[in-house]
C-alpha positions in Angstrom: 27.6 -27.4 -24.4 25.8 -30.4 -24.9 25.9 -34.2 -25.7 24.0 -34.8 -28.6 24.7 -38.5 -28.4 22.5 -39.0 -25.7 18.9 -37.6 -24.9 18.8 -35.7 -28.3 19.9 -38.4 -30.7 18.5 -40.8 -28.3 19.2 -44.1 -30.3 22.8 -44.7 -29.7 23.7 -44.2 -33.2 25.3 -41.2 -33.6 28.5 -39.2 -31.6 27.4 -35.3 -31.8 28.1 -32.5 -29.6 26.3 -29.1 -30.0 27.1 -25.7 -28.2 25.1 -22.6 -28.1 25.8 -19.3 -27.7 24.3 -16.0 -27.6 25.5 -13.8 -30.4 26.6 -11.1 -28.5 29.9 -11.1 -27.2 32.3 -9.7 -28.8 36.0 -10.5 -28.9 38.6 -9.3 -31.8 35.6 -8.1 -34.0 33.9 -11.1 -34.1 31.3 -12.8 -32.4 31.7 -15.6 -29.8 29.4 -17.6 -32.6 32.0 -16.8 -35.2 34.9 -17.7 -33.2 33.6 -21.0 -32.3 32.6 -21.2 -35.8 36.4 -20.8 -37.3 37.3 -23.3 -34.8 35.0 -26.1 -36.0 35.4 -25.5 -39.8 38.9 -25.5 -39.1 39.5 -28.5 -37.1 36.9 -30.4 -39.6 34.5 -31.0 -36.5 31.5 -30.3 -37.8 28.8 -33.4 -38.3 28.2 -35.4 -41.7 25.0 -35.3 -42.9 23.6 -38.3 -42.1 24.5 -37.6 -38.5 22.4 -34.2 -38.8 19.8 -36.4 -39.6 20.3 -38.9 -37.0 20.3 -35.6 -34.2 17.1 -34.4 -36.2 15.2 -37.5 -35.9 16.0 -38.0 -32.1 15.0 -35.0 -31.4 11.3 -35.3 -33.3 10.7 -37.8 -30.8 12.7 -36.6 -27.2 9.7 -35.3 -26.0 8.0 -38.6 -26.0 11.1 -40.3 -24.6 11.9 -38.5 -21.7 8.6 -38.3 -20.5 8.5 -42.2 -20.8 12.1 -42.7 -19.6 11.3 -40.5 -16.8 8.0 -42.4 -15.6 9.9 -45.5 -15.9 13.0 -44.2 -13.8 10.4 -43.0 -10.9 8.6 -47.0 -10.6 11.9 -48.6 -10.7 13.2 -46.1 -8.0 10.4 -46.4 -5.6 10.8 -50.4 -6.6 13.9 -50.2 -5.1 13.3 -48.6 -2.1 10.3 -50.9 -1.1 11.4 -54.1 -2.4 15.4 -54.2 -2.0 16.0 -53.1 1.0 17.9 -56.0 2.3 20.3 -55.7 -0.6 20.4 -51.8 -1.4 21.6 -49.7 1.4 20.5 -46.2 -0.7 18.4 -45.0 -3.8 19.3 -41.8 -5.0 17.1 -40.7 -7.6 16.1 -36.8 -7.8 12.9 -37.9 -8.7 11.9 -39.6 -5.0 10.6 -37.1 -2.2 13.2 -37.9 0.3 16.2 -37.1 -2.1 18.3 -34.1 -0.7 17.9 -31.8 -3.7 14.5 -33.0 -4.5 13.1 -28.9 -3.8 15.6 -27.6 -6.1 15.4 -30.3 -8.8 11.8 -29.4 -8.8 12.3 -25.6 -9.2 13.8 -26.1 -12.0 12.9 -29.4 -13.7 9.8 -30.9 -14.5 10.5 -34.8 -13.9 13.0 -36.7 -12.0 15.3 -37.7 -15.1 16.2 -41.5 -16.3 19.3 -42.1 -13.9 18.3 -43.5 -11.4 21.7 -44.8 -8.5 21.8 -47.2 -5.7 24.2 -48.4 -3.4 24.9 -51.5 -1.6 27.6 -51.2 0.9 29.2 -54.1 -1.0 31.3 -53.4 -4.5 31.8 -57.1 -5.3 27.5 -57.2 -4.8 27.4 -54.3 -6.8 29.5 -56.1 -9.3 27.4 -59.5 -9.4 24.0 -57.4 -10.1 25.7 -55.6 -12.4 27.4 -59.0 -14.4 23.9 -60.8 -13.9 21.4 -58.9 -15.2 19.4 -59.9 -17.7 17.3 -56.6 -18.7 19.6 -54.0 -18.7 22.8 -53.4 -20.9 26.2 -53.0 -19.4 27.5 -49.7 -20.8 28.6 -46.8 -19.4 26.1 -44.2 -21.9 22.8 -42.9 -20.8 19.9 -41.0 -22.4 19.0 -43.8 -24.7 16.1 -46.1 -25.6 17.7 -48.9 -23.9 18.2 -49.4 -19.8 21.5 -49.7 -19.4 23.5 -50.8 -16.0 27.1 -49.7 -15.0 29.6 -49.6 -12.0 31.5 -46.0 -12.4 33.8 -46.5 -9.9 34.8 -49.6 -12.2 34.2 -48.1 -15.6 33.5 -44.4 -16.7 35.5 -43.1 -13.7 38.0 -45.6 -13.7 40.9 -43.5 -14.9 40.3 -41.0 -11.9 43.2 -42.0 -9.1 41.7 -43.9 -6.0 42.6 -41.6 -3.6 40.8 -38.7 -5.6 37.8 -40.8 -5.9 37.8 -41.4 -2.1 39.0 -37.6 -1.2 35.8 -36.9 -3.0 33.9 -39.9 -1.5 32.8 -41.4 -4.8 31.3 -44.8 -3.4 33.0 -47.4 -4.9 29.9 -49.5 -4.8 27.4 -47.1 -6.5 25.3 -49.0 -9.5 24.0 -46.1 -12.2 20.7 -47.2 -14.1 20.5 -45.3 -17.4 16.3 -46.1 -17.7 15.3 -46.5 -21.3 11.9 -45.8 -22.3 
């Protein structure tokens, strides 16, 4: 499965979803394809045509945008580190050497990505960068042309209970940069 909304449309101007399967499995004489299949023409899920097109186009350029969005995501990161350090307590960014999955990210990835997380040991500092900026979008979408900025603990994982988010030490004060290209 897959969120065609973001790196693949690209644009934030479509909502798509695509899965894919191998045609293999089989399960009461059909496929797994053809199962999914029955599913999405019956529920009237699948996309208009425009929307195809939308995907389509976003995907003609991806290449291009990643690679950008991913360059980007690496000078802000190490921008961070170097420059903010009286303000940010952490950068976490898959992309920087010191990052604690950096091996494995590497083995199998080719660039960092465009999210790029700090903290700052304060949520209401968290909250003022995140009210006052002035380049970056306040949403909670990534894998777009635009930089976007959010607070998760405030917005996209908002509706998960406090004491989950702490049993699973979610900091509270954790700012998410979606990097745009």
């Amino acid at each position: 499965m897959h969120s065609a909304t973001k790196y693949l449309s690209g644009h934030s101007d479509t909502m798509a979803g695509c899965i894919t399967v191998l045609d293999k499995t089989e399960r009461d004489g059909k496929t797994l394809a053809e199962s999914i299949y029955f599913y999405q023409n019956a529920e009237g899920t699948a996309l208009a045509p425009f929307d195809c097109w939308l995907v389509l186009r976003g995907i003609k350029t991806m290449a291009i945008r990643v690679h950008k969005q991913q360059e980007n995501a690496l000078k802000i990161a190490k921008w961070l580190q170097s420059s903010c350090d009286k303000v940010i307590t952490q950068v976490l960014y898959a992309g920087l050497s010191d990052h604690i999955d950096y091996d494995i990210h590497y083995k199998q990835a080719t660039g960092g990505g465009a999210v790029v997380c700090f903290l700052t040991g304060d949520i209401l500092l968290s909250e003022h960068i995140v009210t006052r900026t002035k380049l970056f979008k306040i949403t909670v979408s990534f894998g777009n042309v635009s930089s976007l900025i959010s607070i998760p603990g405030k917005m996209s994982h908002a509706s998960i209970p406090a004491e989950v988010r702490s049993a699973r030490e979610f900091p509270e004060d954790l700012v998410r940069l979606c990097i745009g290209s």
